[in-house]
C-alpha positions in Angstrom: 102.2 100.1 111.8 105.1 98.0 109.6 107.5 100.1 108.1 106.3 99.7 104.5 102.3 100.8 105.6 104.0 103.5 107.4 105.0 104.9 103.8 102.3 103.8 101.6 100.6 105.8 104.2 103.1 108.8 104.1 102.1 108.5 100.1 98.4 109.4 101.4 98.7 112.5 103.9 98.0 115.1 101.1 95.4 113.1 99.3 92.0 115.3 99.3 88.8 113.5 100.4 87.0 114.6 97.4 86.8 113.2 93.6 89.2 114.6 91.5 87.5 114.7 88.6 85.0 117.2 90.2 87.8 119.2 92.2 87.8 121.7 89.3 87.6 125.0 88.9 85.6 124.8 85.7 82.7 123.1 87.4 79.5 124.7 86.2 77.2 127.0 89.2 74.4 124.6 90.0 71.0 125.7 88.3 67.7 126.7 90.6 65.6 124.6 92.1 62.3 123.8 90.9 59.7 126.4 93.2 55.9 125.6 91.7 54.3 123.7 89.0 55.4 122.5 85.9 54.2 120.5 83.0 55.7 118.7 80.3 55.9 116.1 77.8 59.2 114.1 79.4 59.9 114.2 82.7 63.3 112.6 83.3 64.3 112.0 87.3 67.9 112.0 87.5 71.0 113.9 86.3 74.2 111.6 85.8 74.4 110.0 82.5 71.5 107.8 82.2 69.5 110.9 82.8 71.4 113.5 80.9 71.2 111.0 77.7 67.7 110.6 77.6 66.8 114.3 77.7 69.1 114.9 74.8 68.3 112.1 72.7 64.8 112.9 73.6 65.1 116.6 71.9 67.5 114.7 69.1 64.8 112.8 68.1 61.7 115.5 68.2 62.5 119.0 69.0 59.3 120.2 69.6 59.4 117.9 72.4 59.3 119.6 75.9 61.6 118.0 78.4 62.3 118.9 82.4 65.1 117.2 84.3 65.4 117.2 87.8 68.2 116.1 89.7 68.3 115.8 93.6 72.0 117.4 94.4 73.7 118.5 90.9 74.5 117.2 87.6 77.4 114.6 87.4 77.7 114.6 91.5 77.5 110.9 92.1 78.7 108.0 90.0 78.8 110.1 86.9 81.2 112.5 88.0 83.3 110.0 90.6 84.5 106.9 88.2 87.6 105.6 86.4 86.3 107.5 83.3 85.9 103.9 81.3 83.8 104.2 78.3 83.1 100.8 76.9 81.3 99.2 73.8 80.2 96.7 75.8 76.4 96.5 76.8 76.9 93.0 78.8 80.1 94.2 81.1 82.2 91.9 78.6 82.3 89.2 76.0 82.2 86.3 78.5 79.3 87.6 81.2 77.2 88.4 77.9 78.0 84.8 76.7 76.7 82.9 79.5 73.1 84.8 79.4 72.4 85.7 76.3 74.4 83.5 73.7 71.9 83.8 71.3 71.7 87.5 70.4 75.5 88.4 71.7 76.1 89.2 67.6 73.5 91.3 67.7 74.9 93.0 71.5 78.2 93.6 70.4 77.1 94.8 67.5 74.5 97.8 69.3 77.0 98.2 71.7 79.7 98.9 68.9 77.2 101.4 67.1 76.4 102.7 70.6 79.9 104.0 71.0 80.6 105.4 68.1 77.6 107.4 68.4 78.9 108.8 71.6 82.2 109.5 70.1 80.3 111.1 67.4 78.3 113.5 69.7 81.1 114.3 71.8 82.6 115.5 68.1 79.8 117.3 67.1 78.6 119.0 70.2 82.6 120.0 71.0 82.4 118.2 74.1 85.5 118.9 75.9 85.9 115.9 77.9 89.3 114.2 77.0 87.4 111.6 74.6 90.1 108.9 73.8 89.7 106.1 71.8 92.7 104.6 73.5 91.1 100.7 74.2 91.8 98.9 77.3 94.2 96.4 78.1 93.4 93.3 81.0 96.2 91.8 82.4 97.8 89.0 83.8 99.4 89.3 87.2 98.9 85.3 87.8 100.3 82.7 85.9 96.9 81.3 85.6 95.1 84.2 84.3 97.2 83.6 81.3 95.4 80.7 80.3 92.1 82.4 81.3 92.9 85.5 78.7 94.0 83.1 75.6 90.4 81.5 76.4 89.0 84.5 75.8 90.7 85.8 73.0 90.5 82.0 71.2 86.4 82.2 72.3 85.9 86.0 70.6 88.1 84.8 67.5 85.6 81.5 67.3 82.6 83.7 67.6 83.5 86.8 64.8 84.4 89.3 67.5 88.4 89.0 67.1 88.8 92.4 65.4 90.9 94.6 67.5 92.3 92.3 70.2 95.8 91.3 70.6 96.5 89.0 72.8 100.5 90.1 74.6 102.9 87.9 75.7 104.8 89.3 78.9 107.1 91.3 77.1 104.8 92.9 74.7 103.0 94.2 77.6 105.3 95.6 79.6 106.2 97.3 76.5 103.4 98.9 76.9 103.1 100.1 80.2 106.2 98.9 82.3 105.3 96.9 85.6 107.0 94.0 86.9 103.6 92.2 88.0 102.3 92.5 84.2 102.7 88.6 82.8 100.7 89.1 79.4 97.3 90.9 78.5 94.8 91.5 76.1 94.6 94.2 74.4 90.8 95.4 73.0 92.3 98.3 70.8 89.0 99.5 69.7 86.3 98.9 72.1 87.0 101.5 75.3 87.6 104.8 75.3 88.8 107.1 78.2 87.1 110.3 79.1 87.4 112.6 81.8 83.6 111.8 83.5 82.9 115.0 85.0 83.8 116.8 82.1 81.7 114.7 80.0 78.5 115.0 82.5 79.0 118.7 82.7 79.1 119.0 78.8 76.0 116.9 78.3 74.4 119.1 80.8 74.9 122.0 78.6 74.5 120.4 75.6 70.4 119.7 76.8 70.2 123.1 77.8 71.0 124.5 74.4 68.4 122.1 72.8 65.8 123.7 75.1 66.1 121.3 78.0 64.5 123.1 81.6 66.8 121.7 84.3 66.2 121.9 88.0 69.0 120.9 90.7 68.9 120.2 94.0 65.2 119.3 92.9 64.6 115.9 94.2 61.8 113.7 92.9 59.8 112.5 96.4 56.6 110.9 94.8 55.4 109.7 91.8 51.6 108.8 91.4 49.5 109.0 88.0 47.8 112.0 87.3 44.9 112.0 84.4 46.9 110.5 80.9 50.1 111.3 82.7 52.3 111.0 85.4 53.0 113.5 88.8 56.2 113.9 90.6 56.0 115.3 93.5 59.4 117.7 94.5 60.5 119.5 97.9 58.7 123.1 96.6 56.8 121.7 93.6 55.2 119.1 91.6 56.0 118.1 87.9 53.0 117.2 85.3 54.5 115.3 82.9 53.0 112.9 79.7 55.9 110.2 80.4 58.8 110.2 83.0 62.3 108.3 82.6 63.8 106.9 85.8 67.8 107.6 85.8 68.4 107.4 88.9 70.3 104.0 89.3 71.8 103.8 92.8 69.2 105.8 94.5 65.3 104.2 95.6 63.6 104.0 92.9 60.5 106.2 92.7 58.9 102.7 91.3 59.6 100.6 94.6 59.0 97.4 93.4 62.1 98.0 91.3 64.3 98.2 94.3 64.9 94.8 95.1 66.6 94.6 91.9 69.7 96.6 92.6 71.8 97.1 96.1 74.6 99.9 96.8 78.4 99.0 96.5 81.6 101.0 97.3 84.0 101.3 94.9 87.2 103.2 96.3 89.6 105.0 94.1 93.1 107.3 94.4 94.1 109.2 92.1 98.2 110.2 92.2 99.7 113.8 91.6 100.8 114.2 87.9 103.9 112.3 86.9 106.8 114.1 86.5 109.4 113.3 82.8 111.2 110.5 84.2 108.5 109.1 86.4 106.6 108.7 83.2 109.1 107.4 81.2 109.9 104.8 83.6 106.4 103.1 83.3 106.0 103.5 79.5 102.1 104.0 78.8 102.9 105.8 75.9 99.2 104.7 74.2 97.2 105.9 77.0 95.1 102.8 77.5 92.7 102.2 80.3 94.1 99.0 82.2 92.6 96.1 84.4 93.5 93.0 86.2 91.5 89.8 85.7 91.6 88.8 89.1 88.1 89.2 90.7 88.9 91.5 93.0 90.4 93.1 90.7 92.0 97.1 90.1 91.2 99.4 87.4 93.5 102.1 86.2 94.1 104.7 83.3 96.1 107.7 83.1 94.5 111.0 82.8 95.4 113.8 80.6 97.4 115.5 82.6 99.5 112.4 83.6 98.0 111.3 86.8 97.5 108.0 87.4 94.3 107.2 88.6 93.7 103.4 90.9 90.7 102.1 91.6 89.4 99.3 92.7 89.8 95.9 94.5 87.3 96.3 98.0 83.7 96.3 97.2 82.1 97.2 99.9 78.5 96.3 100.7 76.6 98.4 104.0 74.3 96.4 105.6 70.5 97.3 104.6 71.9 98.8 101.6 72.0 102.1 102.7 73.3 104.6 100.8 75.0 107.3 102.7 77.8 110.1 102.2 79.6 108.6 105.3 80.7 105.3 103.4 82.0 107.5 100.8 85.6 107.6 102.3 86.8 104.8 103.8 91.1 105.1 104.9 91.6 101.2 105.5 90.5 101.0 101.5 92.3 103.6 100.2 95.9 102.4 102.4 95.7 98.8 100.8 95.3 100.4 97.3 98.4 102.6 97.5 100.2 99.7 98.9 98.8 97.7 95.9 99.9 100.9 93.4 103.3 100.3 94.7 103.9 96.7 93.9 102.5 96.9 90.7 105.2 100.4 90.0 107.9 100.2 92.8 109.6 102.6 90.1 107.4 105.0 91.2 108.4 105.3 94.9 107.9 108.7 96.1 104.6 109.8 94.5 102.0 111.0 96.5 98.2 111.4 95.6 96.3 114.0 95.5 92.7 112.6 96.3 91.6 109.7 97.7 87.6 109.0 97.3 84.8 106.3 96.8 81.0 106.4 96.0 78.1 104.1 95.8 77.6 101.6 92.4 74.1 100.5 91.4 74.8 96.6 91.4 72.2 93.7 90.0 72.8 90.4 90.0 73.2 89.5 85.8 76.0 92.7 86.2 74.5 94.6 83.2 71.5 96.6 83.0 67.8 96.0 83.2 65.3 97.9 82.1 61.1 98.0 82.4 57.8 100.6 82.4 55.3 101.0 85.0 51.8 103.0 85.4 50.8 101.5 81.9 53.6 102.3 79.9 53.7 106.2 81.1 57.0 105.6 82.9 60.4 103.6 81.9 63.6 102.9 83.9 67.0 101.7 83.5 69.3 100.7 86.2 71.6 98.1 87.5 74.7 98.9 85.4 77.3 97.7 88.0 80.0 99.9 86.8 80.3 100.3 83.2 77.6 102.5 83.0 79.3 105.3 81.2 79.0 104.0 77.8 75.7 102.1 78.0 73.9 104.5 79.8 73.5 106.0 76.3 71.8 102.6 75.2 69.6 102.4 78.2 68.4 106.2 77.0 67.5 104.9 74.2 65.5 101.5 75.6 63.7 103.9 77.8 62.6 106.2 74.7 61.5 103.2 73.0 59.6 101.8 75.8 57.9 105.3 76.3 57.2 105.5 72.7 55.1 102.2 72.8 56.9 101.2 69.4 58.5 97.7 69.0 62.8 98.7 68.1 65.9 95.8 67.7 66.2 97.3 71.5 63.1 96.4 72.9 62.9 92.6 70.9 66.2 91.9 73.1 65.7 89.1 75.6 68.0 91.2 78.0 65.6 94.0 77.2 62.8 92.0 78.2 64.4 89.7 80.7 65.0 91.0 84.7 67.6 89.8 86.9 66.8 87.7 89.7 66.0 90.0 93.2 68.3 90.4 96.0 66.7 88.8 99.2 65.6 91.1 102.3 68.4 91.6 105.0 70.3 89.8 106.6 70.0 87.5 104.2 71.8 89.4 101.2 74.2 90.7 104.0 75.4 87.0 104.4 74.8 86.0 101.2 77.0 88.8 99.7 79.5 88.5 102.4 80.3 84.6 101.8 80.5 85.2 98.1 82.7 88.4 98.9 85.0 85.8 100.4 85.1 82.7 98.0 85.9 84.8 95.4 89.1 85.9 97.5 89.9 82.8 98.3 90.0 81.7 94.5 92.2 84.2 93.7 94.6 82.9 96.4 94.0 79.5 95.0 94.7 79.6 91.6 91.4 81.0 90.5 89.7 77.7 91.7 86.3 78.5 92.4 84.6 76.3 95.4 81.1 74.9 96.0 79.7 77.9 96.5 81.1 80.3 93.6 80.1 77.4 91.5 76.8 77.7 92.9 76.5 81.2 92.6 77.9 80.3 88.7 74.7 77.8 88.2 72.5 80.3 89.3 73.8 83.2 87.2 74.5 85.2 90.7 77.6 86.4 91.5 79.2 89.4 92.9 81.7 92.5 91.1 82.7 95.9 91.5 
């Protein structure tokens, strides 16, 4: 091993193999499992976010509803509780991916996705959520010469379109100011539209939140069938079966209990490391005295925030695929990943030399091929779903609980008359064709980062085609 691995690695040899967000003491006791039957008016299969949301906006909107969730480990242990703890506005995972599919109704978009959260902020408020909700905006930067270019585009495209309120566009020195690395050549700065929260905080608190509207939780409760039972639905659990009128479907990276829905979404690992908290001068070195979330613009690209307690969390850059698309606790760690990020961490702070992290961890992202959610019913309308939010599912999720309610309601909503509503991505193809598929597109969008950002026959392919690949 060269010298300089040999102390990235050094960096590493405390790191925990767990998430840090959920390597807390004031993690809640898991609740029983369900043991017989029970019947309701909402079932709702899943207990990260997406779930979570739609059981409380559920009760929000009729009390006298009666609503079961079931989740298959506990609530907030996957992707809910493990992420960079990025809550964005955006419903399309940003201005430019939302302009190429759906250019006539991105006003109205930006617009629900604005509204969407400030009505999370707003029930983080009036719940007393404690979840370290900060309205902080996130800044992408440069690190190229010719991602400069690429981030006046976009700033000159959202000022031509009405959605140039709250972005700054920073010239080197303006963004070192705030937050102080030598790789940083400019950025954009969305002031407004991203807040950071601490994720598993935020799951555990919406957890309790549908508990004191009357929500019946079960955990370690996995849905295993789902067939339709008189004017309703049946979910079949380990001990137990569930009668209920409707169902919701949260549960995103996992097999849908609708299988032909499953093509529609395949299993990437995201790898993050999270450093151990910053002491005075470390943290006056770097600056980041607005606490923004930050990303690069390359496309394999790292994301980073600092955390309340000034940690640094970085995440990022490998996107791992398994072949078959298997989902499994064994590609959660992965030590190859996690020593080319903290040699990454260290170019982009060398003035940080000498800090060591304190957990090291990855987990599985529910990825479709438009990068932003779809959604759908099945059995007649008895049963919605949402999935296929390819990372930035912490704010929308709260949209997509809303596009299920809708569906399950039957009633026509400024949700449901969205094309992207209505609209499905485009299927992944059986094995080993998405293997290759994914593989070569993994690889081209390297290469264009080595090469100036110049995208080759195939990315531009993949561009006609409104494929594409992203952590």
């Amino acid at each position: 091993m060269a010298p300089a691995a040999m102390t990235f690695a050094s960096s590493l040899s405390d790191a925990q193999p767990v998430a840090f967000w959920l390597d807390d003491p004031a993690k809640p006791d898991p609740l029983p499992a369900l043991t017989g039957d029970e019947r309701c008016d909402l079932l709702v299969v899943g207990g990260g976010y997406s779930g979570l949301w739609t059981a409380l906006l559920a009760k929000e909107r009729d009390p006298e509803w009666d609503v079961v969730l079931i989740e298959g480990r506990e609530v907030g242990w996957a992707a809910s509780g493990r992420n960079g703890g990025f809550c964005a506005a955006s419903l399309t995972h940003g201005l430019g991916n939302g302009l190429a599919r759906w250019p006539g109704e991105l006003a109205k978009l930006e617009e629900l996705g604005d509204r969407n959260l400030d009505a999370i902020e707003a029930a983080v408020k009036r719940y007393a959520i404690d979840c370290d909700f900060e309205r902080t905006g996130e800044i992408d930067v440069a690190t190229e010469p010719y991602q400069l270019e690429e981030l006046r585009e976009m700033y000159e495209e959202a000022e031509r379109l009405g959605f140039g309120d709250g972005l700054e566009l920073l010239d080197q020195d303006a963004v070192r100011a705030e937050v102080n690395s030598p790789t940083f050549l400019g950025g954009l700065w969305d002031r407004s539209g991203v807040a950071m929260v601490h994720p598993a905080k935020l799951a555990w608190g919406l957890k309790q939140v549908c508990l004191d509207l009357g929500v019946r939780i079960y955990e370690n409760t996995r849905g295993t069938e789902l067939a339709s039972s008189g004017d309703g639905m049946a979910v079949r659990t380990p001990y137990g079966r569930v009668l209920a009128r409707r169902v919701a479907l949260g549960t995103n990276v996992f097999p849908s209990l609708v299988k032909r829905v499953r093509p529609y979404t395949v299993p990437v690992y995201d790898y993050a490391l999270m450093t151990e908290p910053l002491l005075p001068a470390q943290l006056a070195s770097i600056g980041w005295q607005n606490r923004q979330g930050l990303g690069d613009v390359a496309n394999q690209f790292h994301y980073f925030r600092i955390t309340a307690d000034h940690r640094i969390l970085w995440g990022g850059y490998d996107a791992i695929y398994p072949f078959g698309g298997r989902v499994s606790a064994e590609l959660d760690h992965r030590p190859e990943t996690y020593l080319k990020l903290a040699g990454h961490f260290f170019d982009c702070f060398p003035q940080l030399e000498g800090v060591r992290f304190s957990h090291a961890w990855g987990g599985a992202i529910d990825t479709c091929s438009r990068f932003s959610a779809f959604f759908g019913t099945a059995h007649g309308g008895k049963v919605a779903y949402a999935a296929g939010y390819t990372g930035l599912g912490v704010g929308a999720t709260r949209f997509g609980a809303d596009v299920m309610l809708d569906l399950l309601s039957g009633e026509r909503t400024e949700r449901t008359e969205l094309k992207m509503v209505r609209s499905k991505p485009m299927p992944f193809p059986p094995e080993p064709v998405a293997w290759a598929g994914i593989g070569l597109t993994k690889w081209a969008l390297a290469r264009a980062d080595a090469n100036g950002g110049r995208r080759n026959v195939w990315l531009r392919a993949m561009d006609r085609l409104g494929l594409g690949f992203d952590s």
